[in-house]
Every structure is written in structure tokens, then in C-alpha cells.
N, C-alpha and C positions, 0 to 999 in steps of 0.2 A: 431570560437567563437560561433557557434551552436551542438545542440545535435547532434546526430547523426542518428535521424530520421530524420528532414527537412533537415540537411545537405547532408544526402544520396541522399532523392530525388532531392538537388538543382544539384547535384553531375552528378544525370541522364541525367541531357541536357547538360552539359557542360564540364561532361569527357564521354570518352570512357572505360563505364562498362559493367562488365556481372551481368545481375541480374538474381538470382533466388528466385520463386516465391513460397512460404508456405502459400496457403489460405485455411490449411485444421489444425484444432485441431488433437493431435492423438488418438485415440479410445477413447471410451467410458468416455469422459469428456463431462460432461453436463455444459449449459449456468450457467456462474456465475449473481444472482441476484446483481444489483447496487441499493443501495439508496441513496438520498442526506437527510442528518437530519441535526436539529438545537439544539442547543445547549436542548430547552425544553424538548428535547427527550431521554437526556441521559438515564434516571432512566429506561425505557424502553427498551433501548440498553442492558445496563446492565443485563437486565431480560434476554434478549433474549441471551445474552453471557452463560450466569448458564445456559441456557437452551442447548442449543449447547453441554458445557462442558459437562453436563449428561449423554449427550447422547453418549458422549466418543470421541467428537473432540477438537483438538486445537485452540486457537487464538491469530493472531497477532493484538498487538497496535500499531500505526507506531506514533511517535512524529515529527516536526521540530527539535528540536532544546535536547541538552543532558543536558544544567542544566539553570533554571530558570537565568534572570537577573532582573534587575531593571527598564530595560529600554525596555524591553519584556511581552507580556501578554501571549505566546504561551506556550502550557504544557508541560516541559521538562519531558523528559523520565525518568531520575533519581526519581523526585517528583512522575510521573504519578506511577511506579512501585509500590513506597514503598506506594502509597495510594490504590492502586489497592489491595496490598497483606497486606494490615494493618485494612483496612476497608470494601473494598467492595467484596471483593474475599478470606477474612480470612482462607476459605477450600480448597483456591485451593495453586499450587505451581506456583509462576511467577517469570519469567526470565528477564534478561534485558540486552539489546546489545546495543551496541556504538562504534564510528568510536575512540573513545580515549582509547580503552583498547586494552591490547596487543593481540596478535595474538592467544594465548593456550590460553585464557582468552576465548575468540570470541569465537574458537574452541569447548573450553567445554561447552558455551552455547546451542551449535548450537546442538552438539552431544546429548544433554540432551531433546533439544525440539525435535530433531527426534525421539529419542526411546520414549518419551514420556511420560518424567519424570517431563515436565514442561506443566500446562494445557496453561498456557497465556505465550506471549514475548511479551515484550515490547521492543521496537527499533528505533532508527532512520531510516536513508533511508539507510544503511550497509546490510538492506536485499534485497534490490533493486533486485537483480538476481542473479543468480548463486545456489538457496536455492531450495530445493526440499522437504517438508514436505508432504507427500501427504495427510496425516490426517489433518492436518491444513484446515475446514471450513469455516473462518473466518476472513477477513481483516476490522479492524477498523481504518481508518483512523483520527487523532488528527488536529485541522486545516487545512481541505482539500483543504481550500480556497486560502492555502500559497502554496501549488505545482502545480508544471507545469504539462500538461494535460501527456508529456509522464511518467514521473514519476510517476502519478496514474493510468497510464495503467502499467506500470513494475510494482508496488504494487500488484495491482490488480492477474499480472498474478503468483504471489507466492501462491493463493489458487485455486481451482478449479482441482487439481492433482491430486485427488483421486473420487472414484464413487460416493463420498457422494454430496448433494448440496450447494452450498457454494456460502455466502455472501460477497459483498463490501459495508461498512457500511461509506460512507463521510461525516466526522460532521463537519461540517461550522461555527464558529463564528462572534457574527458581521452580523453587513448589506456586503453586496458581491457587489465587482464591478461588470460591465459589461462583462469583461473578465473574471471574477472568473465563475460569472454565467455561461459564454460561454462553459468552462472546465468542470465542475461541468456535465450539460446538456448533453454535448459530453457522458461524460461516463456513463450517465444512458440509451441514445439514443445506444449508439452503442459498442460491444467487439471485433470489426474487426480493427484487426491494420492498415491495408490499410488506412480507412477510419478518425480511430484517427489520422492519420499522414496526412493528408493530413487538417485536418481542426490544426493541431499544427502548419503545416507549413502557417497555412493562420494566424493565431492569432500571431507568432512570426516572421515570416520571415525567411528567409534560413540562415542569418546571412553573416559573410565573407568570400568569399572564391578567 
């Protein structure tokens, strides 16, 4: 019933594992900048996106959730897209991915944001891992206040792939619990997943095992 970072480490005292240890980036990746923003910041965000773009990088949007409800204030990705590519982004080309579309649907997004046919994606958490864009500068995170600290460390680690410098942008709505702050904090403080893991497994608990 846990992720699989605290679970790992809960895993370390009470099985009999081999672990091996990755406390080294590979070449020439430079520290990804983290900021936490407020919502007052957007328009400024946005500058700094057109600016990035120019300059001939990618960017991810990451959403909660893939279509607005009623009984939600979170910015669905569907809405976020077509406002991004109707209003604020009219010159560029944006993409949009979701855990509801099929498989060659996914596929051809993904294919499109690598060659670099798409400036912005927009996505739920489907890009969590496994994604390799090394142009991609740029994670903006949509309610960062609603993910758990490893999930914005696996965000996080979809940029910084290539020599260029590359940002984590967490835009928070709302007043922030204690624990949100906690998370938030973590990842402006530290890009050592050791270290994320070990304060995820203190804010959540190992879970059951």
C-alpha cells in the first residue's frame, strides 16, 4: 500500500536485499533549478515559457486531473491545452497526453514531442517515467500542492536530460497545508533522491507490508 520508495527502504530492515547504490547523475547534466510559485506569478511564468521556447526548448505542463469537474477547482489538462494553444501560446504548437487515450494515440504524441514538432505537452502524471526528451527545459507543474513529494521528484526528473539548464516550476494554489509546505520545501532544498526518500518516508510512512 506504499510507493515504492518508502516501501523499499521499509523493505531494507526487514527482508534480505541486495541494494545497489546510483549516487552519481551521468555526465554532463547540470542541477535542475526548483522554484515554488503562486498562483500571482502565472503571467510571469508564462513570459519565462515564450522565453525558453525561443530559445529552442521544450515544455512540459503536468495537470492533476484530465477533465474539469464540478466538484473540482484543479486545471484539467484537456481545458489547460486548448487554453494554452487558443490564447496564450497561439505561435506555438501544444500537445496533450492522457492516461485515457489509447496506446498509438500516446505514442504519436510522444513521438512528435521528441522530434520536436510540439513546443509545449501538456499531461497528466502518464509521463511520470520512462520519457526521455532531452530538449525538454522545462517542467511546470499545475497544483503542485496535490502531489506526493515522490511524484514531483519523478516529474522533476523528465528534464534536466540534455546540456541545456532546466527548470522546475511548482505552482501552488490556495493556502498550503503543513505537509504540502513540507513537500514543496523538500524539493526546492534538495535533487538527491536519497535524501527525498527518506524525508517521503518520514511525511508518509513505509505503509503495509
Amino acid at each position: 500500500t506504499a510507493t515504492p520508495i518508502p516501501r523499499t527502504l521499509a523493505l531494507t530492515l526487514y527482508g534480505d536485499l541486495d541494494v545497489s547504490v546510483i549516487d552519481q547523475m551521468p555526465p554532463g547534466r547540470q542541477p535542475i533549478v526548483t522554484r515554488s510559485r503562486t498562483e500571482a506569478r502565472r503571467a510571469q511564468i508564462y513570459a519565462f515559457l515564450k522565453e525558453q521556447i525561443r530559445e529552442g526548448r521544450q515544455v512540459y505542463a503536468v495537470c492533476p486531473l484530465v477533465e474539469e469537474s464540478e466538484a473540482s477547482d484543479l486545471k484539467a489538462a484537456t481545458e489547460m491545452a486548448e487554453r494554452l494553444r487558443s490564447e496564450i501560446f497561439p505561435e506555438c504548437r501544444v500537445g496533450l497526453l492522457h492516461g485515457r487515450m489509447g496506446f498509438a494515440d500516446k505514442e504519436a504524441v510522444m513521438r512528435a514531442f521528441k522530434a520536436g514538432e510540439l513546443h509545449i505537452l501538456v499531461s497528466t502524471t502518464v509521463i511520470e517515467v520512462g520519457i526521455d526528451v532531452p530538449n525538454a527545459s522545462v517542467m511546470l507543474v499545475e497544483h503542485a500542492e496535490r502531489f506526493g513529494l515522490s511524484q514531483l521528484h519523478q516529474l522533476r526528473g523528465r528534464i534536466g536530460r540534455g546540456p541545456w539548464k532546466s527548470y522546475c516550476i511548482l505552482l501552488a494554489a490556495g493556502s498550503l497545508s503543513a505537509e504540502a509546505k513540507r513537500r514543496l520545501d523538500a524539493m526546492r532544498e534538495t535533487q538527491d533522491g536519497f535524501r527525498i526518500a527518506e524525508i517521503d518516508l518520514r511525511l508518509r510512512g513505509p505503509g503495509d507490508f
